[in-house]
N, C-alpha and C positions, 0 to 999 in steps of 0.2 A: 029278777035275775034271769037274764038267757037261760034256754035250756038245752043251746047245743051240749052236743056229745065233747069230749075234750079229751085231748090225745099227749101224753106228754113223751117227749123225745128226751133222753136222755136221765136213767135214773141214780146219777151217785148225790150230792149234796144240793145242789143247786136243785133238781126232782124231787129228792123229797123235801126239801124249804116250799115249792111250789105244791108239790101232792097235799100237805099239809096246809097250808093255805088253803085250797078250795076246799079240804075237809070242814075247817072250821066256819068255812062261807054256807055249810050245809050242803056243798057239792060233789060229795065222794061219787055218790050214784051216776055221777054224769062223766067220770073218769072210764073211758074206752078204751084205753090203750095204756101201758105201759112200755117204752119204745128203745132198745140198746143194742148197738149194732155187735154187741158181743153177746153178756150173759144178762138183759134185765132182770133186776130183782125185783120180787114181789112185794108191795107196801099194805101194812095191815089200814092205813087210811083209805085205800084203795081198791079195796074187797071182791068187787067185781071188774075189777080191770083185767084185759086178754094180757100178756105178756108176748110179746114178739121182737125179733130182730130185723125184721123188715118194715123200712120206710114206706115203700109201693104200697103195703098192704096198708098201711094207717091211711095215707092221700087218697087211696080209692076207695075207702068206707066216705060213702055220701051221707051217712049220720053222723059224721065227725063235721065238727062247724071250726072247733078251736083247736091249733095247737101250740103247745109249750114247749120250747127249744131251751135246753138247757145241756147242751153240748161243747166239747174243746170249740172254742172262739175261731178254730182254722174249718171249722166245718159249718159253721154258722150262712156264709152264702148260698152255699149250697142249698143247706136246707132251709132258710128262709125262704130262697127263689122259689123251692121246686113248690112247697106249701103255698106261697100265694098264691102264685099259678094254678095251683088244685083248687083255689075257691076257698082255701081256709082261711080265719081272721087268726092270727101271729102274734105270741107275747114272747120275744127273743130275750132272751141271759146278754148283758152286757159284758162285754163293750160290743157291738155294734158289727163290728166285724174285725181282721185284721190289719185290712189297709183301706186309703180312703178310698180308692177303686172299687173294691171288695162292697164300702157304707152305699157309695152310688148307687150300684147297681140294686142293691136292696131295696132302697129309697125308693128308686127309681118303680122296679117291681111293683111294689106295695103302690105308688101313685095309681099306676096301670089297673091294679088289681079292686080298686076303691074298697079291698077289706079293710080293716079296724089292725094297725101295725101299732105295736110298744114295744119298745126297750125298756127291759126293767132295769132302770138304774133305782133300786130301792130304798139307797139314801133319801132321797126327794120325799120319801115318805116315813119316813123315821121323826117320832115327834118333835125333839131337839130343834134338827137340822128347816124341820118344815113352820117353826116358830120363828126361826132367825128370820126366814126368809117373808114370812108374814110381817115380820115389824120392819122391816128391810122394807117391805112395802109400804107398808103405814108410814115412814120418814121418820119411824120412834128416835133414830139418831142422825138424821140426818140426808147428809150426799154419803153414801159408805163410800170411803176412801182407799182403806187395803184390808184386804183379807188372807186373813194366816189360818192354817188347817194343816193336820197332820193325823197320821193313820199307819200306827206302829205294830207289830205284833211279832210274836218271834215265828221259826218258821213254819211252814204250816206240814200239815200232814204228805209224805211222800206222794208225787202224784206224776208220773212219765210223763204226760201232756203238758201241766201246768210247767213243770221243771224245762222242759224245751220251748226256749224264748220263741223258738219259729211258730211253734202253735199256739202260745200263749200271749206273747208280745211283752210276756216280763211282768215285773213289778209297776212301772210305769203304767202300763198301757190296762194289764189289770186289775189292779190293787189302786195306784191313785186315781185313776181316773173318775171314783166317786168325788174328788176334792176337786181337779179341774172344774168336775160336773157344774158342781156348788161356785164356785170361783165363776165361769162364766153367769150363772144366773145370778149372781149377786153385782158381778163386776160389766156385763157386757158383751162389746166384742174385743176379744185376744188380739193383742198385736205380733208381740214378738215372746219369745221364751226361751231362757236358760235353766240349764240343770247343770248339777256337778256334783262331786263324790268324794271328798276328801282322802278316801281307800277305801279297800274290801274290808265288804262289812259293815261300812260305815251308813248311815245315813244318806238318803239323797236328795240335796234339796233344788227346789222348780222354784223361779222367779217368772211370772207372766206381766207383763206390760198391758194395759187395758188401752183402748179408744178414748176414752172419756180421761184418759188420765190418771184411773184406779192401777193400783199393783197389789198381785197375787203372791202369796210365797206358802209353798207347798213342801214338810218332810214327811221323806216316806221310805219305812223300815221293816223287811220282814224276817229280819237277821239279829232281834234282840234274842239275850238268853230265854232258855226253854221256860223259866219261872216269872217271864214278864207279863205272858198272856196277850193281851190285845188293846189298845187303848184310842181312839181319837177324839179330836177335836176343832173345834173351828172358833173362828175371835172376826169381828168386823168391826174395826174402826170407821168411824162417821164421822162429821161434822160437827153434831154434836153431843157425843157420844160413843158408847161403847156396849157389846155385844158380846156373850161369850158360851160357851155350851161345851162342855166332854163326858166322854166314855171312857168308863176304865173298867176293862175286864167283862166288854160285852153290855153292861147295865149302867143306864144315868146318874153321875153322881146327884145327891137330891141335897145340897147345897148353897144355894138351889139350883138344878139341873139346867135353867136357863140362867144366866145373870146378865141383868142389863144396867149400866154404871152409866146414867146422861146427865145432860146439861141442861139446864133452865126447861121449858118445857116439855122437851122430852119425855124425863122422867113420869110424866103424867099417864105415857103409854102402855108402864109396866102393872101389874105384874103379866107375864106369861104361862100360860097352862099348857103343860105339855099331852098331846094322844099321846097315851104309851101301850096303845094295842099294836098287837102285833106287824111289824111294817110290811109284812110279805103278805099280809091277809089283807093290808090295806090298798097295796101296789094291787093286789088280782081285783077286788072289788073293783076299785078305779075301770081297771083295763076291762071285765064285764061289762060295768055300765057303760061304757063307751059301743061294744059289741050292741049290746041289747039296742043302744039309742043311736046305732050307725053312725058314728061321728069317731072322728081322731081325736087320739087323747090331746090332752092343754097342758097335762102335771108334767108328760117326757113327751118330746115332741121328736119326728126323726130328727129333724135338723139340729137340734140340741145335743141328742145322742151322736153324730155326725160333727158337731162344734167340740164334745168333750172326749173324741179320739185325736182331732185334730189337735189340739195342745198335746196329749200322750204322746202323741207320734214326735212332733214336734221335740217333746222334753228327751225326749228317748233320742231322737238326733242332737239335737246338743251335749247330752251326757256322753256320747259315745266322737264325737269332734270338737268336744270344749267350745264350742262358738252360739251366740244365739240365734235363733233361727225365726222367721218372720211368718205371721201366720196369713192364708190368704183369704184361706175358706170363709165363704159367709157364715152369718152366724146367728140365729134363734135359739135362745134359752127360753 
């Protein structure tokens, strides 16, 4: 494991999901910084980490190698840009940026910068979702055909930044955009996408059109009652066969937590074991060994991250003009 120094920006949930993470990697010790342009709070994972509200001072410690961006999504260029540019290798909080101008310019940065750049879309690594996607490889069912996914929860805890669409880009853009995520890597490249809303309150559901001639459909709810908790799921129809995986209430049902329902020899491909270690401990590992071995991650690629704003954006203009809207952006899942 590297043994840069590691700076994390921004300490409310997403900071300590990541502080805790390197804890259990064995790397509390190499935590330098605790980083909040208000009041940082101190992490007992975190022991010896300085506490500060200044940026400058974290980018200009030249014992700092890595830092963790887990800040409102409207401050994300910013501070991704000024970090590369200081020589730091980057693990950014998804979604990516705000706008696709915003993903560019990052992109772009990090190419410039030949540091080690990820977006943690941490779904990819949740064991569920990284099994689908493994037999989805193997052809255990097939051509996958359409992919349904949804990702409910009631609403979340009070947050000024999150609750302002302008900083946060909403439900769409932060909350489904793990399923787009998935829907690209299973299906392709995006053609076109609708969303609609039957009323407030209601459910939202995304229809993506693939290349290949796959269809995506996507509900996504963060307006159930307070006693619903949180739930999602994903299903892949194949060719020959069939795929299915949910969460209810944060934990796998064990059900079994994968099911796969195929045809003739398919089924030869099953059963599936799911990792059910930790997924944020699994996302940092990843994103370290990439560091230590100077190479760009393979699990979240920019351009992927950059493919799975474009549908967000995308579903978020359709829901707000009723029309579907056509995607242009290339695309690497």
């Amino acid at each position: 494991m590297t043994a840069d120094r590691i700076a994390v920006i921004g300490t409310g949930a997403m900071g300590l999901a990541h502080v805790r993470a390197l804890a259990g990697l064995g790397a509390a010790d190499r935590i330098a910084y605790l980083c909040s342009a208000r009041s940082p709070r101190a992490m007992p994972e975190a022991p010896a980490a300085r506490l500060t509200t200044s940026v400058d001072e974290v980018l200009r410690d030249a014992s700092v190698g890595i830092v963790v961006i887990c800040t409102p999504t409207d401050t994300h260029r910013d501070l991704a840009v000024r970090a590369l540019r200081a020589g730091k290798h980057v693990l950014l909080e998804k979604p990516i940026a705000l706008t696709l101008a915003d993903a560019h310019t990052i992109l772009r940065t990090a190419d410039e910068s030949s540091r080690t750049f990820m977006v943690a879309h941490v779904v990819r690594f949740f064991g569920g979702y990284e099994a689908i996607d493994d037999a989805v490889r193997d052809e255990a069912v097939g051509t996958p055909l359409a992919v349904t996914a949804e990702r409910l929860s009631s609403p979340a805890a009070p947050s000024p930044w999150w609750q302002d669409e302008r900083r946060s880009g909403g439900p769409l853009v932060d909350f489904a955009i793990h399923d787009f995520d998935q829907l690209n890597q299973l299906l392709g490249q995006p053609r076109s996408v609708s969303a609609r809303r039957t009323g407030t309150g209601r459910p939202i559901e995304t229809t993506v059109d693939y290349a290949d001639g796959g269809i995506g459909r996507v509900l996504t709810s963060m307006e159930l009652p307070p006693a619903f908790g949180f739930s999602s799921a994903i299903e892949v129809l194949g060719s020959t066969g069939l795929l299915a995986h949910r969460f209810v209430g944060g934990s796998p049902t064990h059900t079994p937590p994968l099911s796969v329902d195929a045809l003739g020899s398919a089924a030869a491909h099953g059963p599936y074991d799911l990792d059910e270690t930790d997924p944020y401990r699994r996302q940092m590992a990843s994103f370290l060994d990439c560091v230590e071995r100077d190479v760009q991650p393979f699990r979240v690629t920019g351009r992927s991250a950059l493919a799975a704003l474009t549908v967000a954006l995308a579903a978020k203009t359709s829901l707000d003009t009723g029309v579907p809207v056509q995607v242009v952006e290339p695309h690497d899942a």
